[in-house]
N, C-alpha and C positions, 0 to 999 in steps of 0.2 A: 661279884657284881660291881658296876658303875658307881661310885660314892654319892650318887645323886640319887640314885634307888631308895639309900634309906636316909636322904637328908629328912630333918622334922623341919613341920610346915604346919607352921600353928595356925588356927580360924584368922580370917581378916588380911592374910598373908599369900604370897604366891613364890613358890620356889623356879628360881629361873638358871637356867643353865644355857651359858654362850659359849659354841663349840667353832667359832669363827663364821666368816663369811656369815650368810644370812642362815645360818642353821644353831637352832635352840630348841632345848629341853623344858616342858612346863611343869610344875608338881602343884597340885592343891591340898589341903588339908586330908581331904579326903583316898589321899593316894594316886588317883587319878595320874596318870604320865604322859602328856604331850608331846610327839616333837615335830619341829616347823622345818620344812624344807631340808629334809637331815641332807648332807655332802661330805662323803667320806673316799674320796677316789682312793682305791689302794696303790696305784700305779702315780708317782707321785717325782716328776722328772724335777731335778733342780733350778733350773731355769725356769719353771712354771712356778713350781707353789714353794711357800715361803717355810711351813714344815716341813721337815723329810719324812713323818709317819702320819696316818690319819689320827683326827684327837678322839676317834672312839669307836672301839671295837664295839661293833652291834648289838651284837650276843650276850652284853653284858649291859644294857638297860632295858628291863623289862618295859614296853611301850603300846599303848593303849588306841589311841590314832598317831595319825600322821596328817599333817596338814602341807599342804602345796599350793606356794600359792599361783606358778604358772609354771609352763611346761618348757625351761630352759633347760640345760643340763647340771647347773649350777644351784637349781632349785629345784628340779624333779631329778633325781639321780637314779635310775634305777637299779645299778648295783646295791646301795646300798637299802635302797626298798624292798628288792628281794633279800637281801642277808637280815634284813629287820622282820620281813613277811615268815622266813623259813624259821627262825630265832621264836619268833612271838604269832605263831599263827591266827590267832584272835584279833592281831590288830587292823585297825579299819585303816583306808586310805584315801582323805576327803582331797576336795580338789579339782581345778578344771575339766572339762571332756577332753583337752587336749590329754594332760596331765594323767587322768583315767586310762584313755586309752591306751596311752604308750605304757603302764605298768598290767594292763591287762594283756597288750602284746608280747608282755617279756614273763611272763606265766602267774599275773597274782589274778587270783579267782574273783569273777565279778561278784561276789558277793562281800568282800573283803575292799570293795572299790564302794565309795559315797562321789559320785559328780555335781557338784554345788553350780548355782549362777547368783549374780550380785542380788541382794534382797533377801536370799536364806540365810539362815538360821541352821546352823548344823549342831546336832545333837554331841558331844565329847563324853560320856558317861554324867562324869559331875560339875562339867564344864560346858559352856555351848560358847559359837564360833560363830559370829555375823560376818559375812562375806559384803565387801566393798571394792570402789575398784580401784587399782593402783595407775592403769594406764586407763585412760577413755579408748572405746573402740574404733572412734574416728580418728585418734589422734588429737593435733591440735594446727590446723590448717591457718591460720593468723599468728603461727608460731613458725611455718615450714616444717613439723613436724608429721611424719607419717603416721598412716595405723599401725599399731605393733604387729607382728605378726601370729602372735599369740596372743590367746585373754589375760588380761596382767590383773590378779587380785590382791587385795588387803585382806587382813582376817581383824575383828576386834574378839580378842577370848574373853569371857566372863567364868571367873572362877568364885565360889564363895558358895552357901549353902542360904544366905539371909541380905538383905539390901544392905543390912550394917556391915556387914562381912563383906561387900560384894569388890574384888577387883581386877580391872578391866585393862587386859593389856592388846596394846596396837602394834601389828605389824604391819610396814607399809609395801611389803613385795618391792617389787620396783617401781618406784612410781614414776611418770611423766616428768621431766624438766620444769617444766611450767605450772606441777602438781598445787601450789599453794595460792596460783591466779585464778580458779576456776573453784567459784563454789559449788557448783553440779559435782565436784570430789569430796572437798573439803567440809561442807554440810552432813553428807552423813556420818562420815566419822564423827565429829562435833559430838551433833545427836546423838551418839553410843556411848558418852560420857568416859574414853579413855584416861587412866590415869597414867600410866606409861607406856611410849610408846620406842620400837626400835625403828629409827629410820633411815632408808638407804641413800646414802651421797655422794659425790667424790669432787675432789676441789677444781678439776678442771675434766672431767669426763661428760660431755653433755646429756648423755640418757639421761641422767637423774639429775636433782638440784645438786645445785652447788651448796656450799655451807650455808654463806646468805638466804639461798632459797630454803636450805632444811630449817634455819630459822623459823623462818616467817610460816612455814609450814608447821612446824610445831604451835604457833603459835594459832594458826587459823584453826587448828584443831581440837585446841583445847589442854594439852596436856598438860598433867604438872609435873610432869618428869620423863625428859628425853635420854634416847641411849643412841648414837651412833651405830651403824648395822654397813655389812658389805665390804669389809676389810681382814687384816690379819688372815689372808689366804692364797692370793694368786698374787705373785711378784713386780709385778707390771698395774695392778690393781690397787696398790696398798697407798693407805694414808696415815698420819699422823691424826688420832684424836685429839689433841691439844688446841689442834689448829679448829676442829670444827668446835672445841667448846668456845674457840675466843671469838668466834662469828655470832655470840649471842647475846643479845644483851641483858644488862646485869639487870633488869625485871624479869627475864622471861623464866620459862619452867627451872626445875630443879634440872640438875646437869649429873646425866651415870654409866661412867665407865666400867666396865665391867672386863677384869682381864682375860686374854685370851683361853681361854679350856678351862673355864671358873664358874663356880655357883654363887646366887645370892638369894637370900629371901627377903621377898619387896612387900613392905606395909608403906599402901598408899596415904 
């Protein structure tokens, strides 16, 4: 089994595991096994992606849901949805209609699918998942910004058993360029009282903020501890973390790199 299966994960704590790109592992006290957006393409050409092997054979963490936060290939994979479906048949698979659809297309049983919209609340066994959204569906037209052409979500998890225990991590999907100007976004994460969040950036890619913008976005949201997300995986995509911690300033949240194919456990 995965080393992350039986890390211990004391009360008050959240076991995190970053397996590159925006794909992560969650653990709570309670055993409970998240994983976000899992991407493990077996087929794996050198000129594309930055390892030569995937950082995790399926089959080897027992997985409880699965959370998506939209229905790209890079964040709904469904190869390795079904080797996680066939591996762990109990596990559930939350996530947009686009996101649902396409893995009930490629054979996992609608009962084994959850379709979420912004404002749910999804159940995780001993964790639950507020859905927010990373892109607006209009876009942002005072920006020349299109609609996306998918629903682009955030998830805020809550893991802990008691409000003392409680902690609450932010994933921000992709978010919009302009994510951290628009409080119709950035309000309701706030309000879900996130304590760490991973957020997706790249220093001259415009989908997403730039570092400046993950800044200021971290900052509109509350956190007291950010992590860089969306790197260490396609070769053409990659960035230096160094660079987006020096885009912060020295009040803002607590700053966590987490290295590539590594576990930590986060007390907020």
């Amino acid at each position: 089994m995965h080393p992350f299966s039986s890390l211990t994960v004391p009360a008050g704590t959240v076991g995190i595991h970053w397996f590159g790109q925006s794909t992560y592992a969650l653990k709570d006290a309670s055993g409970t096994i998240v994983q976000v957006d899992p991407y493990y393409p077996s087929e794996r050409a050198p000129d594309r992606f930055i390892h030569a092997t995937p950082p995790l054979d399926e089959s080897t963490l027992p997985t409880d849901f699965v959370l998506l936060t939209h229905n790209h290939s890079d964040h709904t994979w469904p190869e390795s949805c079904l080797r996680i479906h066939q591996s762990f048949p109990d596990c559930r698979f939350v996530g947009p209609v686009e996101s649902t659809d396409n893995l009930r297309e490629k054979g996992i049983a609608a009962d084994r699918l959850v379709t979420v919209n912004v404002g749910d609340v999804a159940a995780l066994g001993s964790m639950t998942a507020h859905v927010v959204y990373a892109k607006p569906p209009q876009g942002d037209p005072d920006a020349g910004i299109k609609p996306p052409d998918v629903q682009h979500f955030g998830f805020v998890v809550e893991a802990g058993s008691s409000e003392a225990d409680k902690v609450r991590i932010y994933f921000s999907g992709d978010p919009i360029h302009t994510f951290a100007d628009h409080a119709a976004l950035t309000e309701p994460v706030a309000a879900l009282r996130p304590d760490l969040g991973f957020l997706t950036t790249h220093p001259s890619e415009g989908e997403f903020p730039f570092f400046d913008g993950s800044a200021k976005m971290a900052q509109k949201v509350g956190l007291k501890t950010a992590a860089p997300s969306h790197y260490q995986c396609f070769v053409k995509r990659n960035y230096d973390p160094q660079a987006w911690v020096a885009a912060f300033p020295l009040d803002g949240p607590e700053l966590l790199i987490i290295p590539y194919n590594r576990s930590v456990v986060y007390r907020k």
